[in-house]
C-alpha positions as a Markdown table, in Angstrom:
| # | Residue | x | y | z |
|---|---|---|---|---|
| 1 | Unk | 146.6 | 76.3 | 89.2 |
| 2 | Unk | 146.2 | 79.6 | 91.0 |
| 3 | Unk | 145.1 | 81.0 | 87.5 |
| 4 | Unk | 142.3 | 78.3 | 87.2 |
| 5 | Unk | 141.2 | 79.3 | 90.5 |
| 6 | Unk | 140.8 | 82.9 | 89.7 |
| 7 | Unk | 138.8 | 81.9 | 86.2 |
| 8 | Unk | 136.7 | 79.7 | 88.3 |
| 9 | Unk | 135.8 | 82.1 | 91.3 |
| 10 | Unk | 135.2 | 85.2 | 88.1 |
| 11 | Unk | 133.1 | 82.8 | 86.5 |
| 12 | Unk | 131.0 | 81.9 | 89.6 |
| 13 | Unk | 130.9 | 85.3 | 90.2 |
| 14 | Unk | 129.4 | 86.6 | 86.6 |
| 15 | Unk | 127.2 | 83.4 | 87.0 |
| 16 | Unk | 125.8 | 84.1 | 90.4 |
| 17 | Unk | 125.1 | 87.9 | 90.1 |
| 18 | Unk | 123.0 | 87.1 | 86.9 |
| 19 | Unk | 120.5 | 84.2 | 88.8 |
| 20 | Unk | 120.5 | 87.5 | 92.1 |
| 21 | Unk | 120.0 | 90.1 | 89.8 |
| 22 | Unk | 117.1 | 88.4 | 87.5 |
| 23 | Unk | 115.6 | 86.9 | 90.4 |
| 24 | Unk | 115.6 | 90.2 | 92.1 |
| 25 | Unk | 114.2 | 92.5 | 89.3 |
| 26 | Unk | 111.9 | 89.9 | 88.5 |
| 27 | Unk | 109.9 | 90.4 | 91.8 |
| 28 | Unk | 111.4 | 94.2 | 92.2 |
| 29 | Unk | 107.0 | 95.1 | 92.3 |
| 30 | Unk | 106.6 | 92.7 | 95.0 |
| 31 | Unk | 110.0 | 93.2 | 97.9 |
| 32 | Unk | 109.9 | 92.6 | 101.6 |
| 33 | Unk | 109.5 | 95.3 | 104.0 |
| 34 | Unk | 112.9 | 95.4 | 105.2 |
| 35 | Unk | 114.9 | 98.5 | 105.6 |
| 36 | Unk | 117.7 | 99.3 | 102.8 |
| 37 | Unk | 119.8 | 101.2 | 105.8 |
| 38 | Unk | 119.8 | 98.6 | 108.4 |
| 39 | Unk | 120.4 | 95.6 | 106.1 |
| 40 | Unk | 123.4 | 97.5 | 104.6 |
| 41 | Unk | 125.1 | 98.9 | 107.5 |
| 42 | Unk | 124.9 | 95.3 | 108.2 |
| 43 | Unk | 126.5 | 94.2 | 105.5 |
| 44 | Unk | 129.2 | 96.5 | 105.5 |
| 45 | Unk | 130.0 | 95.8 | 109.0 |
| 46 | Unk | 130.0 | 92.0 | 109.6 |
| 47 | Unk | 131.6 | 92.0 | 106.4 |
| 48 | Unk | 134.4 | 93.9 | 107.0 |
| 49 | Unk | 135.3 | 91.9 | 110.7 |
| 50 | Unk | 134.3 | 89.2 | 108.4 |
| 51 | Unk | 137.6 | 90.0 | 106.7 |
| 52 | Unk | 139.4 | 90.7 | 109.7 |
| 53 | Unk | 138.7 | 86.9 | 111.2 |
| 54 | Unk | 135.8 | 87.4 | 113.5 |
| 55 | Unk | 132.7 | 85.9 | 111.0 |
| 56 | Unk | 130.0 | 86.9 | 109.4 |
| 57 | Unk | 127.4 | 84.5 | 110.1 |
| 58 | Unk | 127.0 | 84.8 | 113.4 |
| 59 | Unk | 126.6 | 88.4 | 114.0 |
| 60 | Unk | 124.7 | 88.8 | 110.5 |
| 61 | Unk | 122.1 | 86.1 | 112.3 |
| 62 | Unk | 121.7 | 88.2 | 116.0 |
| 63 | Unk | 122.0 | 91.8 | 114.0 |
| 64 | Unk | 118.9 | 90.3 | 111.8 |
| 65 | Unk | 117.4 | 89.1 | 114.3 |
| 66 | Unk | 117.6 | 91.8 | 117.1 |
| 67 | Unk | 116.4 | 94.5 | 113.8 |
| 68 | Unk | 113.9 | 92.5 | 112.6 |
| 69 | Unk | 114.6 | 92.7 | 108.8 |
| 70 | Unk | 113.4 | 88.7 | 107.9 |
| 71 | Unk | 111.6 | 86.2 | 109.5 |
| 72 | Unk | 114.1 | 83.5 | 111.0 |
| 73 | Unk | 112.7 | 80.9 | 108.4 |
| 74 | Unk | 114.7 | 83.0 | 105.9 |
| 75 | Unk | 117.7 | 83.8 | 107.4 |
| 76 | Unk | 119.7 | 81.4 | 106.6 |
| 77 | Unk | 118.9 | 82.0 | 102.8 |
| 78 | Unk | 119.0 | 85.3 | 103.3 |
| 79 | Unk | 123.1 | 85.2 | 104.8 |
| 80 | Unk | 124.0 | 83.1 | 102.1 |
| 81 | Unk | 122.5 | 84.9 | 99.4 |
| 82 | Unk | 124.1 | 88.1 | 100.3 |
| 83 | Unk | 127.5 | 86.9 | 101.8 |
| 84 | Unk | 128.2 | 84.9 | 98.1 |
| 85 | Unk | 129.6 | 88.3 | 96.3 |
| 86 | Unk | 131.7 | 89.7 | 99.3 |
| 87 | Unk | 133.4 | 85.8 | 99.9 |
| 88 | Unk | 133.9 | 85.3 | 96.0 |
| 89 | Unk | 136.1 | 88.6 | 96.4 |
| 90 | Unk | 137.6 | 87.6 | 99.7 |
| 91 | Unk | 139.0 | 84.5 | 98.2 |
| 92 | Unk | 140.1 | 86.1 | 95.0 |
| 93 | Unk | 142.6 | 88.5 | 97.6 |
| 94 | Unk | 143.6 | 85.6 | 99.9 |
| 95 | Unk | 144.3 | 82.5 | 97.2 |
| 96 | Unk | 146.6 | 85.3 | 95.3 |
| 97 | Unk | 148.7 | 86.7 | 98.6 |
| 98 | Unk | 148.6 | 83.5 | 100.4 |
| 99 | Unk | 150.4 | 79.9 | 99.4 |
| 100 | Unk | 148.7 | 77.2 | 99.5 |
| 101 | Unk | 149.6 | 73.3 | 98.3 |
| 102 | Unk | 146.8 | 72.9 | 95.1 |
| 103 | Unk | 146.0 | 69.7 | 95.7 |
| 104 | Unk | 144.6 | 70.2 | 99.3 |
| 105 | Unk | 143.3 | 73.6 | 98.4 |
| 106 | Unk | 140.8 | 72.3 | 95.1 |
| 107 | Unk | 140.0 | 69.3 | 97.3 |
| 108 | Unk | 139.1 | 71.2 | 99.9 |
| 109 | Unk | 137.2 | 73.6 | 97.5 |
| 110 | Unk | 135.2 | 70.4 | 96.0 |
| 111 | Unk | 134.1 | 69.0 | 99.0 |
| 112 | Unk | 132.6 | 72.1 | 100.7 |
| 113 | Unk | 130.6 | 72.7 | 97.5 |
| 114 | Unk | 129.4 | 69.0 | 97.3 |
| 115 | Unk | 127.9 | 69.7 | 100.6 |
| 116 | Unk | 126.4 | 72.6 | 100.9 |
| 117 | Unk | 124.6 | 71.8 | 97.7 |
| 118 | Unk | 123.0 | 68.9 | 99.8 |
| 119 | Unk | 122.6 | 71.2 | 102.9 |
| 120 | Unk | 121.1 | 73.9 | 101.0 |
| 121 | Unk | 118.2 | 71.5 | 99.4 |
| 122 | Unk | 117.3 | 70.4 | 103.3 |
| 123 | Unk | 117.3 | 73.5 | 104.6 |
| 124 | Unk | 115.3 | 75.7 | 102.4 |
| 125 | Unk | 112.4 | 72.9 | 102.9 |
| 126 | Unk | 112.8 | 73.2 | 107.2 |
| 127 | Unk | 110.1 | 75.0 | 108.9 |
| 128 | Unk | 110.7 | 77.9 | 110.8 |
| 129 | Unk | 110.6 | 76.0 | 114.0 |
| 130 | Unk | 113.2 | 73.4 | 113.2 |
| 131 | Unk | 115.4 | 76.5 | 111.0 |
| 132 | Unk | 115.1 | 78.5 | 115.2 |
| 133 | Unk | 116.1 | 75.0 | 117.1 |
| 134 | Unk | 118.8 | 74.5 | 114.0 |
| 135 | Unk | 120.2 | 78.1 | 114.0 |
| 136 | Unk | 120.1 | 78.5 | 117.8 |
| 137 | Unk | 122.4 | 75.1 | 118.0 |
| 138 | Unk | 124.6 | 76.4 | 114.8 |
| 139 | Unk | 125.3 | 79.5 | 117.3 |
| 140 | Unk | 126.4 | 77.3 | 120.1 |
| 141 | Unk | 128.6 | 75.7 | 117.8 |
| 142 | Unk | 129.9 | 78.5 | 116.4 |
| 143 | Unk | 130.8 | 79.8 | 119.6 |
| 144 | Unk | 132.5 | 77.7 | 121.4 |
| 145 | Unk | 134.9 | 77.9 | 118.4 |
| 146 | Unk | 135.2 | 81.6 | 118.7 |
| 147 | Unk | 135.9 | 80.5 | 122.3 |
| 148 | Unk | 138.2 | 77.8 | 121.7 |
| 149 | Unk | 140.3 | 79.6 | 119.2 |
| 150 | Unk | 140.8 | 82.5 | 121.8 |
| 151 | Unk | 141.7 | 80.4 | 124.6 |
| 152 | Unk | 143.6 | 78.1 | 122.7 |
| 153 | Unk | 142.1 | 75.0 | 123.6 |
| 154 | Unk | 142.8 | 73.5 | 120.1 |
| 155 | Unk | 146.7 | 72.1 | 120.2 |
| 156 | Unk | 148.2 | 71.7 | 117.3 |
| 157 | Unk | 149.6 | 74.7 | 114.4 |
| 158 | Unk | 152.5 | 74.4 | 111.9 |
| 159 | Unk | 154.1 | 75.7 | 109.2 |
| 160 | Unk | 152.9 | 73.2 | 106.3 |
| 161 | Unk | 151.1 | 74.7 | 103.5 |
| 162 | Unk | 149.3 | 71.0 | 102.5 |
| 163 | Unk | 148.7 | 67.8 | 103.3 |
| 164 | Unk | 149.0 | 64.5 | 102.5 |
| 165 | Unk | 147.4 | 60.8 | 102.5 |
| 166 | Unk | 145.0 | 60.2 | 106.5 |
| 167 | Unk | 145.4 | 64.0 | 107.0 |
| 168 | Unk | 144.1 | 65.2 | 103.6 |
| 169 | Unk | 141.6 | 62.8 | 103.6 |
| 170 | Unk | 140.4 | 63.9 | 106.9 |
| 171 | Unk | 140.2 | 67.6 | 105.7 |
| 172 | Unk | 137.7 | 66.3 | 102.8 |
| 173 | Unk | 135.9 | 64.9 | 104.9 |
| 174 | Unk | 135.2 | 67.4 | 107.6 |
| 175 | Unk | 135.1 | 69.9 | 104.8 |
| 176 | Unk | 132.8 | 68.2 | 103.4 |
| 177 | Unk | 130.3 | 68.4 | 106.6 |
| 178 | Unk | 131.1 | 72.0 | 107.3 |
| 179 | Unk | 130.1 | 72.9 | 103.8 |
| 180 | Unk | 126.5 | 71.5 | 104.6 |
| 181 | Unk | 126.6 | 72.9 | 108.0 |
| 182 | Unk | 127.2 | 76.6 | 107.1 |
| 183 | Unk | 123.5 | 76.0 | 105.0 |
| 184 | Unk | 122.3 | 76.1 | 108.0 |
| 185 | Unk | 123.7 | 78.8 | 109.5 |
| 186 | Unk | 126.7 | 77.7 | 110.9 |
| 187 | Unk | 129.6 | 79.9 | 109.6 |
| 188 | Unk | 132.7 | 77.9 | 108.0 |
| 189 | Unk | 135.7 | 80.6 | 109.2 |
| 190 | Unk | 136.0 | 79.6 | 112.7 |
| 191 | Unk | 135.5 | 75.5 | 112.3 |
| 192 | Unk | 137.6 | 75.4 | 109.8 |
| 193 | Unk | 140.3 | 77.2 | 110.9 |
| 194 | Unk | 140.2 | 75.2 | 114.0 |
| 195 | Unk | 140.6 | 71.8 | 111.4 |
| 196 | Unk | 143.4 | 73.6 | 109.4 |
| 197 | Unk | 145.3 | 74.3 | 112.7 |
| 198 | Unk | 144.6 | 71.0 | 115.0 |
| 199 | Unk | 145.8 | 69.3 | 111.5 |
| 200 | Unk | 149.5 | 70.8 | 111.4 |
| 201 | Unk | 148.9 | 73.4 | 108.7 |
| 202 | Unk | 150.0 | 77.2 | 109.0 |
| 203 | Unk | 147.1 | 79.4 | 110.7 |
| 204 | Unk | 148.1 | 81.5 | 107.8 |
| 205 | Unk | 147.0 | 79.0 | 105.4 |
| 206 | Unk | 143.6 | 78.7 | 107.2 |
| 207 | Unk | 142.7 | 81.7 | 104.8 |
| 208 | Unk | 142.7 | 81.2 | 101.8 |
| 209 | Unk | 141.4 | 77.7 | 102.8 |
| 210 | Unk | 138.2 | 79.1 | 104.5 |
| 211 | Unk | 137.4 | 81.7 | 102.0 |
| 212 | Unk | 138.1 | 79.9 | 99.2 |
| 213 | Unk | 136.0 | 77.2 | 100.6 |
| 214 | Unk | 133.1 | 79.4 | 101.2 |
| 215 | Unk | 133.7 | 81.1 | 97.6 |
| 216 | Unk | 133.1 | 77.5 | 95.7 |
| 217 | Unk | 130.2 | 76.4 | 98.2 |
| 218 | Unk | 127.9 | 79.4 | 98.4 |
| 219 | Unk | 127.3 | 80.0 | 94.7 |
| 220 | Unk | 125.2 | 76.7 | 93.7 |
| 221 | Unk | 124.1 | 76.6 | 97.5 |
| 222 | Unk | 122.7 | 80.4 | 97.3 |
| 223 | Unk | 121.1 | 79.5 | 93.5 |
| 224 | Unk | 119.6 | 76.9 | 95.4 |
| 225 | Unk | 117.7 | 79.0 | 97.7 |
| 226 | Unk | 117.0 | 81.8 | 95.5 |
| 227 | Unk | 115.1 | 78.9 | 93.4 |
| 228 | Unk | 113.5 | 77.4 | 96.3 |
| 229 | Unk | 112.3 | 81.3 | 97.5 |
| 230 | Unk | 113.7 | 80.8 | 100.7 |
| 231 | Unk | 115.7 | 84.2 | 101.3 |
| 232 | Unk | 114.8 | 87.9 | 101.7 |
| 233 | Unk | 115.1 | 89.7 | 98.2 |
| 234 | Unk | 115.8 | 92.8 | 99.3 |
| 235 | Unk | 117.4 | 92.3 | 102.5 |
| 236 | Unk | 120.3 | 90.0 | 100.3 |
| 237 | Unk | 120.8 | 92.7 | 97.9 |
| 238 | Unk | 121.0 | 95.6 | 100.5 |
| 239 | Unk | 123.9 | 93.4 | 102.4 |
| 240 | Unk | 125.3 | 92.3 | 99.4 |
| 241 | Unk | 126.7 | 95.3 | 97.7 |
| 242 | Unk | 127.7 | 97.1 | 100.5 |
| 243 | Unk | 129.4 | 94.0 | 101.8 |
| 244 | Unk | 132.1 | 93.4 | 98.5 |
| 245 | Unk | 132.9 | 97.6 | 99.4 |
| 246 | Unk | 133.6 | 96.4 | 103.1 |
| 247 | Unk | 135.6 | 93.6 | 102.2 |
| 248 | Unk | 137.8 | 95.7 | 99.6 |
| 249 | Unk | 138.3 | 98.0 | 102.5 |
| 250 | Unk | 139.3 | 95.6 | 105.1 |
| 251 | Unk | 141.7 | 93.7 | 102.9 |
| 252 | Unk | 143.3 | 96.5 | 101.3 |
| 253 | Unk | 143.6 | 99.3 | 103.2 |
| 254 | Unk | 142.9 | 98.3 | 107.1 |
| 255 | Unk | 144.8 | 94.8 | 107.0 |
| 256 | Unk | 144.2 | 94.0 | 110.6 |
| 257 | Unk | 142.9 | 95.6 | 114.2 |
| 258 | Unk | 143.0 | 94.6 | 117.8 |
| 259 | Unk | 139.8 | 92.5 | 117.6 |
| 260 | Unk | 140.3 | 90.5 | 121.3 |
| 261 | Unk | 137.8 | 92.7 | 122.9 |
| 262 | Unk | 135.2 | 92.7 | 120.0 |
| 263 | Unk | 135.3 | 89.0 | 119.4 |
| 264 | Unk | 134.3 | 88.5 | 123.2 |
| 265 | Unk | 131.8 | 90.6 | 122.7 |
| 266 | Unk | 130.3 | 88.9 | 119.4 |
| 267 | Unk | 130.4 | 86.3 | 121.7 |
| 268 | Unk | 128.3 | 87.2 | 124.2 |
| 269 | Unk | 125.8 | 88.5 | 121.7 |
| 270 | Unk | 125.8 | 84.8 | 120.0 |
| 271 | Unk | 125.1 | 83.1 | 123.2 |
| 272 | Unk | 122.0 | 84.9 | 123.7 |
| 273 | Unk | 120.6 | 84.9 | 120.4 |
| 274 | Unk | 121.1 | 81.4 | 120.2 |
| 275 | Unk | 119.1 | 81.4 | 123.7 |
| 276 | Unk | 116.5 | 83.1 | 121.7 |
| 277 | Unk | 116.1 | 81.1 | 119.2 |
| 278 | Unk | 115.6 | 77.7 | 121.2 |
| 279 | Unk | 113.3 | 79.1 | 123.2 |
| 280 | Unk | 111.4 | 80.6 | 120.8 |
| 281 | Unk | 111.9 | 76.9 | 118.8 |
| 282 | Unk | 110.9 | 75.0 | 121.2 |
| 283 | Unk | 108.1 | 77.0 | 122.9 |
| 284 | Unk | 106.1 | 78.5 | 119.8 |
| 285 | Unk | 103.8 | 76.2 | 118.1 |
């Protein structure tokens, strides 16, 4: 199964980095303004915490937004689009090192896909008012999870490696949700490694189960909004390539930090981007 897996996320891969790089040399006359050193040192970064357990969505949105490098109408394309690469090689580490019971991994795999090709297809077509009120709740959401997970509100943890009957079917389920949430902006680690915990199942396992998740939904949810043109070009590829360097780095050679002080942090930064983005959503015409 794990072998299937790894054809699957290589195939994805090859497939997704044709539709980018076409897309991206087909309109390589016409590219946004954005800078090439900003957008990759932010690539590199979030991605290598990204790694590590602290996100990428989150900071990717308030760096993006603080540095100006899109218009918050395209950010959320714009994260997706340049995060698919790095995850694809995140899970291709994590489903090898880490074991996982198949059947609630590819289940989990399939439902996150299923919805963020229905997310993706919503939010491309949002204004950039409702993609600011959107993104600034997403940010909320996202964290009070960081928040949770630190404090350990959550209750629950184990040392199972799958699940079975009410539990997996709950997994799908919210899975399923996340994976049109994180369309949106809402990042996937920290949600779902609050489900994989509050349902009994390793924190280890959480993942393989997150990346991997990520890894099947962002491909045909990224090909969805480079076809809709609803992401920054050049700000995607910048992050992008930089980004699969950072994640090689983090997995391979830095395995883990003390990152109690910086997640605080990210979350302070969250919370007022978020308070940004409503006001500026609810306020500008």
């Amino acid at each position: 199964m794990i072998k299937i897996l790894w054809l699957a996320l290589i195939g994805l891969s090859i497939w997704f980095a044709i539709v980018l790089a076409r897309d991206f040399l087909a309109h390589r006359d016409s590219l946004e303004d954005s800078s090439w050193l900003k957008t990759s040192i932010i690539g590199f970064v979030t991605n290598f915490f990204d790694v590590l357990g602290i996100g990428a969505f989150a900071p990717q949105t308030a760096l993006l937004k603080f540095t100006k490098q899109t218009t918050d109408k395209h950010i959320p394309g714009t994260m997706n689009v340049a995060n698919t690469l790095p995850v694809l090689f995140q899970a291709l580490i994590f489903i090898t090192i880490i074991e996982v019971e198949p059947t609630t991994l590819v289940l989990m795999f399939i439902s996150a896909a299923l919805g963020a090709v229905l997310g993706a297809g919503v939010v491309a077509k949002m204004s950039e008012k409702k993609i600011r009120i959107v993104m600034g709740f997403a940010l909320l959401v996202t964290a009070f999870f960081m928040v949770a997970t630190s404090l350990e509100w959550i209750e629950g943890g184990g040392e199972a490696i799958g699940l079975r009957n009410g539990k997996l079917a709950i997994a799908v389920i919210v899975n399923f949700g996340l994976g049109a949430l994180m369309t949106a902006g809402i990042g996937l680690y920290a949600p779902c490694m609050a489900l994989v915990f509050a349902l009994g199942m390793s924190p280890q396992v959480a993942f393989p189960i997150m990346m991997g998740s990520c890894a099947f939904l962002m491909p045909p949810a990224s090909v969805r909004f480079i076809r809709e043109k609803a992401y920054n070009r050049k700000a995607a590829v910048a992050m992008a390539i930089p980004g699969i360097v950072a994640v090689g780095i983090a997995a391979f050679i830095v395995k883990s930090l003390p990152l109690d002080v910086l997640r605080w942090v990210v979350v302070v930064v969250i919370l007022y981007t978020a308070g940004v983005m409503l006001h500026a959503g609810f306020t500008k015409k």
